[in-house]
C-alpha positions as CSV (number, residue, x, y, z in Angstrom):
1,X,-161.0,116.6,-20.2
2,X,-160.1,120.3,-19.9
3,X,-160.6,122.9,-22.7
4,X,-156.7,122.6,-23.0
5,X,-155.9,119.2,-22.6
6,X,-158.2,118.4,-25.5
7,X,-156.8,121.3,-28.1
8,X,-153.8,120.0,-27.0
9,X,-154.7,116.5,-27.8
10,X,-156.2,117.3,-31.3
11,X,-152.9,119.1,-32.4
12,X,-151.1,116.2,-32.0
13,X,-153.4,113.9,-33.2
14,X,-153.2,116.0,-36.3
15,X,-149.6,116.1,-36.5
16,X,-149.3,112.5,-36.1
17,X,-151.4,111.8,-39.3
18,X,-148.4,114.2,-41.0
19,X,-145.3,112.8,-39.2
20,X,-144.1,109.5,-37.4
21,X,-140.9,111.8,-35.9
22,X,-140.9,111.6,-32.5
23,X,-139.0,114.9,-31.4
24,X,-136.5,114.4,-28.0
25,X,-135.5,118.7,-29.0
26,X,-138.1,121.1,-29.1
27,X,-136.2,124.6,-31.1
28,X,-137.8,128.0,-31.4
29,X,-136.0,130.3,-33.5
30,X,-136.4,134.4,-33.4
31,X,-136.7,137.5,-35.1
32,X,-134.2,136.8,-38.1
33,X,-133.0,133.4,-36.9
34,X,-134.2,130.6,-39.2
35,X,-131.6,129.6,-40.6
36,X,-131.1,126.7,-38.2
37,X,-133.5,125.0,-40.5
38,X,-130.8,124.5,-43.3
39,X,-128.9,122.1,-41.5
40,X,-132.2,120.2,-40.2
41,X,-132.3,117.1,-42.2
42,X,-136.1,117.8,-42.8
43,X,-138.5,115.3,-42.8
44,X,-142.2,117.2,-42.9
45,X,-142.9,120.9,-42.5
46,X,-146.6,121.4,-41.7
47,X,-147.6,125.2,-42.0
48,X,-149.1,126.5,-38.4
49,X,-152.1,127.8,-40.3
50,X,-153.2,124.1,-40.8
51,X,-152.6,122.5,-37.2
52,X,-155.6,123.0,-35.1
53,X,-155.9,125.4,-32.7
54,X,-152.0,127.1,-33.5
55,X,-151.5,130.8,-33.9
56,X,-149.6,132.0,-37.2
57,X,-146.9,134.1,-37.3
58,X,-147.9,137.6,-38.5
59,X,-144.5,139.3,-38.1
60,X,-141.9,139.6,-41.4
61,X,-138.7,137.2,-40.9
62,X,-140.9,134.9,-39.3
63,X,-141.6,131.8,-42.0
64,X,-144.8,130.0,-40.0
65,X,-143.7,126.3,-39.9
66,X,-143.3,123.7,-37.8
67,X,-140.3,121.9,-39.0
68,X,-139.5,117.7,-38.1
69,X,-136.1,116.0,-39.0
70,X,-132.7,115.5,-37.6
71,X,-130.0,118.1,-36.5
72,X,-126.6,116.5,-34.6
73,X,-128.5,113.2,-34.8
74,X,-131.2,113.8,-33.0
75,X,-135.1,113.9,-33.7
76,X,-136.0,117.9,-33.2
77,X,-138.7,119.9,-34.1
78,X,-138.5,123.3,-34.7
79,X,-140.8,126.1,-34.7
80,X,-139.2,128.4,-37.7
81,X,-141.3,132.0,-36.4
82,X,-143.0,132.4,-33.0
83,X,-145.8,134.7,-31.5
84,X,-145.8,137.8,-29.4
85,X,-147.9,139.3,-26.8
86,X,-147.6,141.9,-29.4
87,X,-149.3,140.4,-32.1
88,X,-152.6,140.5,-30.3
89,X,-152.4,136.9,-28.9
90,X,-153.0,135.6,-25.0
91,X,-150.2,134.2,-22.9
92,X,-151.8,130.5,-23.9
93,X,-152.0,131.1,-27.5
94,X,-148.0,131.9,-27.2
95,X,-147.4,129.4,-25.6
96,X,-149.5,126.5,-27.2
97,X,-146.7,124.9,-29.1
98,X,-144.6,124.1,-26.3
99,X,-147.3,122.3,-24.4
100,X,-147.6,120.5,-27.9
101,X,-144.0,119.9,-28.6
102,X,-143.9,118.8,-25.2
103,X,-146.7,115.8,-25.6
104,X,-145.2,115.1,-29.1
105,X,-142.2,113.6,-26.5
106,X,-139.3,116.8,-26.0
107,X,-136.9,116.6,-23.4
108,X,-135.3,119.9,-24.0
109,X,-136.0,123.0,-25.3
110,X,-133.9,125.9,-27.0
111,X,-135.3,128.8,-27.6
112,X,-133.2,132.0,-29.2
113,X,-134.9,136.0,-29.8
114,X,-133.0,139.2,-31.5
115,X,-132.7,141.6,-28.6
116,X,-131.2,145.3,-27.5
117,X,-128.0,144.9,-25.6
118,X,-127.8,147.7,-22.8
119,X,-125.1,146.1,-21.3
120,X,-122.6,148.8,-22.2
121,X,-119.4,145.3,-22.6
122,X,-121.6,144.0,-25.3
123,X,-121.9,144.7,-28.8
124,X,-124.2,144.5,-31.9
125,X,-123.6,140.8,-33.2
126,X,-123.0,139.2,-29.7
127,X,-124.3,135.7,-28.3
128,X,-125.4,135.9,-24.9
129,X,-126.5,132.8,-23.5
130,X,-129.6,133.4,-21.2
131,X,-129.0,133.0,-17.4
132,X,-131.6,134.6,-15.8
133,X,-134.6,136.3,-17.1
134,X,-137.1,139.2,-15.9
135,X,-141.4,139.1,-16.6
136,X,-142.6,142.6,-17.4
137,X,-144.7,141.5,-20.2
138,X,-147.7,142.4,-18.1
139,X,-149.2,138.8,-18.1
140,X,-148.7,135.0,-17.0
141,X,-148.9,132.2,-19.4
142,X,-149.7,130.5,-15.9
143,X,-152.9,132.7,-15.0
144,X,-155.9,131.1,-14.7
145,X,-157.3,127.8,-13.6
146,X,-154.2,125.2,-13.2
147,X,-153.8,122.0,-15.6
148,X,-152.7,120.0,-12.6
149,X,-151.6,117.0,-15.0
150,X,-149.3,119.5,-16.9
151,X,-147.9,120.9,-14.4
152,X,-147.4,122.7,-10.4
153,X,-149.7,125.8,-9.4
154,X,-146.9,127.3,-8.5
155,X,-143.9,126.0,-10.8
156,X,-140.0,126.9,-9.0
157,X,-138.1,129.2,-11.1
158,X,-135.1,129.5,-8.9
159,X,-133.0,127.8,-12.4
160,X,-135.4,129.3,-15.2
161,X,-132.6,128.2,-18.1
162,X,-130.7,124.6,-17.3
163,X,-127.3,125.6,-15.1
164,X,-126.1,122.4,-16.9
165,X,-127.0,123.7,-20.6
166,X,-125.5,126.5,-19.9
167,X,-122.2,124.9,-18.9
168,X,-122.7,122.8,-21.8
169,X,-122.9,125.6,-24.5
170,X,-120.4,127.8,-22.5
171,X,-117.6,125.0,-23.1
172,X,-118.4,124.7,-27.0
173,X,-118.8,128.0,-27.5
174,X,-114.7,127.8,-25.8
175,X,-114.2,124.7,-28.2
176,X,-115.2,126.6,-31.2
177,X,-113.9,130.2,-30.4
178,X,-116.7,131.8,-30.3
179,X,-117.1,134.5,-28.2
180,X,-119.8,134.3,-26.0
181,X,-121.8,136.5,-22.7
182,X,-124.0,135.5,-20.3
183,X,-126.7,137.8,-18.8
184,X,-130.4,138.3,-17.9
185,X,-132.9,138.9,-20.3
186,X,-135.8,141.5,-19.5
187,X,-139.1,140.9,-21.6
188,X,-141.5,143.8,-22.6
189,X,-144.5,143.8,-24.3
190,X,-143.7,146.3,-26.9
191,X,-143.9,146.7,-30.2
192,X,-142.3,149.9,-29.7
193,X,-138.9,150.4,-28.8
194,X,-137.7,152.1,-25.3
195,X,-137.2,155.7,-24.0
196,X,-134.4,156.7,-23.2
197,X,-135.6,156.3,-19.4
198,X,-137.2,153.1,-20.2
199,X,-133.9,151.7,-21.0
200,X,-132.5,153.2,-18.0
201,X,-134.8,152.1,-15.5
202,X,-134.6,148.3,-17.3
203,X,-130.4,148.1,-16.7
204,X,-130.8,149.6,-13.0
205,X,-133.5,146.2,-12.1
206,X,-130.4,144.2,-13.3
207,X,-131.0,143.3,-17.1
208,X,-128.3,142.7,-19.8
209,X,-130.7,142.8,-22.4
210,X,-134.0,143.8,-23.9
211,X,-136.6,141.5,-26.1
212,X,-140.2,141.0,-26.6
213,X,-140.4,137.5,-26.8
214,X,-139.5,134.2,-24.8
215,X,-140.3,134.5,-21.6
216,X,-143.9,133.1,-21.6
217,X,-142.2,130.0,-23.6
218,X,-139.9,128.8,-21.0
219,X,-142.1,129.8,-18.5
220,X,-144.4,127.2,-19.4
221,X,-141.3,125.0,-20.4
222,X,-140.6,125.2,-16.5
223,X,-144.1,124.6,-15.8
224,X,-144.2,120.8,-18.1
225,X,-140.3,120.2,-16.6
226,X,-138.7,120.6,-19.7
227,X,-135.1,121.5,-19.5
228,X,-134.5,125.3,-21.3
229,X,-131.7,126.8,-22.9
230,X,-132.0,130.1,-24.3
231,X,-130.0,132.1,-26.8
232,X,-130.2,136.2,-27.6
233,X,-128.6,137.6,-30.4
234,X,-127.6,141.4,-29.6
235,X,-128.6,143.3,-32.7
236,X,-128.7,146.9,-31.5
237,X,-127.1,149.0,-28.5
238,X,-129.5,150.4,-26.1
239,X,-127.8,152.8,-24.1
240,X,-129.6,156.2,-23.1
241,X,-127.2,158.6,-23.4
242,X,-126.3,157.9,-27.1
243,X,-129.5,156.2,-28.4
244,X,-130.4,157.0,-32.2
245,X,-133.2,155.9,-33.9
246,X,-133.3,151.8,-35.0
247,X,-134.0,150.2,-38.3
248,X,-135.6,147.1,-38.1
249,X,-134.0,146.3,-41.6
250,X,-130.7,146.7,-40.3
251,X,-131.8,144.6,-36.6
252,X,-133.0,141.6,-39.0
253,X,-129.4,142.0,-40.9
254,X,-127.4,141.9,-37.9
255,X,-128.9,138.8,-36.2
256,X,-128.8,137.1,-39.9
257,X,-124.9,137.8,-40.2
258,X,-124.2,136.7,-36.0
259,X,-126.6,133.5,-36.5
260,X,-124.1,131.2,-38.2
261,X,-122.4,131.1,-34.8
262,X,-125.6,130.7,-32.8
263,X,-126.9,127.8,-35.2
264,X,-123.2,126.1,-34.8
265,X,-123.2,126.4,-30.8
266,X,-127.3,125.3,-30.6
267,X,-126.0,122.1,-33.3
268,X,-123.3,121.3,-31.3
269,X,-125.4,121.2,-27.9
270,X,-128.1,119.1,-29.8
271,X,-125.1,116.6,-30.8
272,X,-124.2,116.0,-27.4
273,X,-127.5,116.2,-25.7
């Protein structure tokens, strides 16, 4: 057994001496966006810092734990705080959780980030659901030798996030009235913001918006054939030739006061999953 097959392995044996839930929704909330949790009917929440061989969340907003119980009737569990390449950690170590949410028996996965909008139709407080996304994080949670029984060497990404998710949340987000774009998400490695030609060059290669975060998850999500559906919450505008200085205060603020509308659309899609 490989090096990752058996971490992999001991996580869950672990988690399966905490919980008897057996998961069919695998949800990663962002920067700012754990609120989801309030209206998961929880069963356990099992810190990362105990599950063998997990990461733990060193960024503010981001609570650390993996939380089981229902949400629109269905088993989920949810990862309240993820990791960036940022923080220090390898593609792997990012991306651990979903290879373990994904032998604990998810179908689907949705995943949601705060990000810069540099599309100049959107504003600050904006849903955009994520149709398309762009790797310059520098790395490949994919490099290295293959786990053939996870997954391809060379996984398709030609439909990165679920055209039929997307349809799905598009038509509630109609049902509910909540407005709602669609767009491509570029990751960067960060922490710091862009320049001014950063930002220029990033909405010329065809991006909507601007995170750190994400892409390695569904990556590997696409890798195991899970199903992704992916959410950004615009929290700041981007654009060059007006850019002011952010406050990350003010960033976490506006993705806590658009969330309510996120967490209704990502319920609702759970429901009819």
């Amino acid at each position: 057994m490989s090096e990752l097959l058996q971490s992999i392995n001991e996580a869950v044996q672990f988690i399966h001496t905490k919980t008897k839930t057996e998961p069919s929704v695998g949800i990663i909330l962002g920067t700012g966006l754990g609120a989801l949790v309030k209206d998961i009917q929880i069963e356990k929440e099992i810190p990362y810092q105990e599950i063998p061989h997990f990461p733990v969340s060193t960024v503010e907003s981001h609570a650390g734990k993996l939380i089981f119980g229902k949400l629109g009737g269905k088993n989920v569990v949810a990862m309240q705080g993820r990791f960036h390449f940022y923080e220090g950690y390898t593609m792997q170590q990012i991306t651990f959780p979903v290879r373990v949410m994904k032998f604990l028996g998810i179908k689907t996965l949705l995943v949601s980030n705060a990000c810069g909008g540099m599309n100049p139709q959107y504003l600050p407080g904006d849903i955009m659901i994520m149709d398309d996304h762009i790797n310059l994080l520098g790395d490949n949670p994919l490099r290295g030798k293959n786990e053939d029984t996870l997954g391809p060497r060379f996984p398709d990404m030609s439909e990165p996030y679920s055209r039929k998710l997307i349809a799905l949340a598009e038509q509630i987000a109609l049902d509910e009235k909540i407005k709602v774009q669609k767009g491509v998400y570029v990751a960067v490695m960060g922490p710091n913001l862009e320049t001014r030609a950063e930002y220029r060059f990033l909405r010329q290669i065809g991006a909507d918006v601007v995170g750190m975060s994400t892409v390695p998850e569904v990556i590997v999500a696409n890798h195991m054939g899970i199903p992704s559906l992916g959410f950004s919450i615009v929290t700041d505008e981007c654009f060059p030739d007006s850019l002011k200085p952010v406050d990350i205060q003010k960033i976490i603020k506006t993705a806590g006061e658009a969330e309510p509308k996120m967490t209704l659309i990502m319920k609702r899609v759970v429901e009819r999953l």
